[in-house]
C-alpha positions in Angstrom: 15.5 8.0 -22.1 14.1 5.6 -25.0 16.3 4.9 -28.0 14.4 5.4 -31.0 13.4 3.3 -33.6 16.2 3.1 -35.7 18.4 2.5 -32.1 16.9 -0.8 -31.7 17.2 -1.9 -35.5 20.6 -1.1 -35.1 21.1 -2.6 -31.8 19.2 -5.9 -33.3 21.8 -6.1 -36.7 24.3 -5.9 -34.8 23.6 -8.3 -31.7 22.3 -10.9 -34.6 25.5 -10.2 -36.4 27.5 -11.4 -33.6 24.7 -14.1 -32.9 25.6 -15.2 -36.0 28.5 -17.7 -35.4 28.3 -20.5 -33.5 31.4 -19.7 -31.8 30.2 -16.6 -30.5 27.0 -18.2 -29.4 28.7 -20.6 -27.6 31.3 -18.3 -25.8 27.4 -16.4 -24.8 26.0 -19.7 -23.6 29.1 -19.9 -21.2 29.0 -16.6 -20.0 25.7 -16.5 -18.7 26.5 -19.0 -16.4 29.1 -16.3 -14.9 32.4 -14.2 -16.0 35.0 -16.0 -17.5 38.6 -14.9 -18.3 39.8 -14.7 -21.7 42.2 -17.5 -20.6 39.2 -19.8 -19.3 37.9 -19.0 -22.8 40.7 -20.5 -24.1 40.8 -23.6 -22.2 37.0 -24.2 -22.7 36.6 -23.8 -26.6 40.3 -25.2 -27.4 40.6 -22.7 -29.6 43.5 -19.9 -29.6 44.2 -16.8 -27.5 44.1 -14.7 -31.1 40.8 -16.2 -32.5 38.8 -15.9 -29.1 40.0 -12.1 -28.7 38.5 -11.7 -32.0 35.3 -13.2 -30.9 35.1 -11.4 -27.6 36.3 -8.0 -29.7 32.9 -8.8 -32.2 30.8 -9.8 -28.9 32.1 -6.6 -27.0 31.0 -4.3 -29.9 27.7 -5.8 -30.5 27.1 -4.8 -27.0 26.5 -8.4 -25.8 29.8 -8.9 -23.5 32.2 -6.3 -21.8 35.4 -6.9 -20.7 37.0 -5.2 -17.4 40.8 -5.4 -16.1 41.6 -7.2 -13.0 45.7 -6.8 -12.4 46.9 -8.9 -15.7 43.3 -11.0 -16.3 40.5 -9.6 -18.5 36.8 -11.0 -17.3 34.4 -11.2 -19.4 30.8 -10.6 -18.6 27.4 -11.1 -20.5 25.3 -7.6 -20.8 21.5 -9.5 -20.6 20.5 -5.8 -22.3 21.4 -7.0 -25.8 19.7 -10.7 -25.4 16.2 -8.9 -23.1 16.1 -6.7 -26.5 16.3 -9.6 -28.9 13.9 -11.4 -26.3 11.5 -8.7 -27.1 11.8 -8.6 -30.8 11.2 -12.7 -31.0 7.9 -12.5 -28.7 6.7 -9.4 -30.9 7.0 -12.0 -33.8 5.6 -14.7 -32.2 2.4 -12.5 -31.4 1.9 -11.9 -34.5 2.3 -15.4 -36.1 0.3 -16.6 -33.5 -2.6 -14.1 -34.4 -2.4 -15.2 -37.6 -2.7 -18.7 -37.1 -5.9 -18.1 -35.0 -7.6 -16.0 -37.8 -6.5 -19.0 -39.9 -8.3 -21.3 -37.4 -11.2 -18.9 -37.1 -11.6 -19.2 -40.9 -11.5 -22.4 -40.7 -14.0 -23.6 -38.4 -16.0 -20.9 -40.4 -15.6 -23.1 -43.3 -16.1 -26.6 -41.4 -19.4 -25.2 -40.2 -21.0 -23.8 -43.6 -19.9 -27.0 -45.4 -22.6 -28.9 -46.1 -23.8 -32.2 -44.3 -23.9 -35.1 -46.1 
């Protein structure tokens, strides 16, 4: 089934939200390379248990991470549905600038060719 319209704006605010601090962005840029614990987390980004559980509980909602429970560890996973949907949004815009830029360069030429010679 399709999410409507107002789905995906949703979906979009709230995975840019998230996007939104370099933190976060960096915790994403080292989990698409594979799951990492929330104690790996910690060890990577020097920061503290508390202020990465924030950032994974942010990430988690936006629908960008989820996090599972393996005996006392927590993994945490990158969900590529989020990111393929902002993906999508980006190429939609660059269609459009792009069209815009060749009707710009269509005008233009148009111009170069009706100027006269001298």
């Amino acid at each position: 089934m399709e999410l409507d319209r107002s789905a995906l704006v949703d979906q979009l605010d709230r995975t840019l939200t998230a996007l939104a601090d370099p933190t976060r962005r960096r915790i994403v840029a080292r989990l698409a390379r594979g799951e990492a614990t929330v104690s790996e987390l910690v060890e990577c980004f020097e920061l503290t248990q508390p202020t990465i559980s924030s950032h994974l509980k942010t990430l988690e909602r936006s629908g960008l991470i989820s996090r599972s429970r393996v005996a006392q560890t927590r993994p945490c996973r990158l969900e590529p549905e989020c990111l393929h949907a902002l993906g999508a949004w980006l190429g939609e815009l660059r269609s459009i600038y792009e069209d815009n830029y060749a009707r710009l360069d269509e005008v233009l030429d148009k111009l170069k060719r009706e100027q006269p010679k001298r």
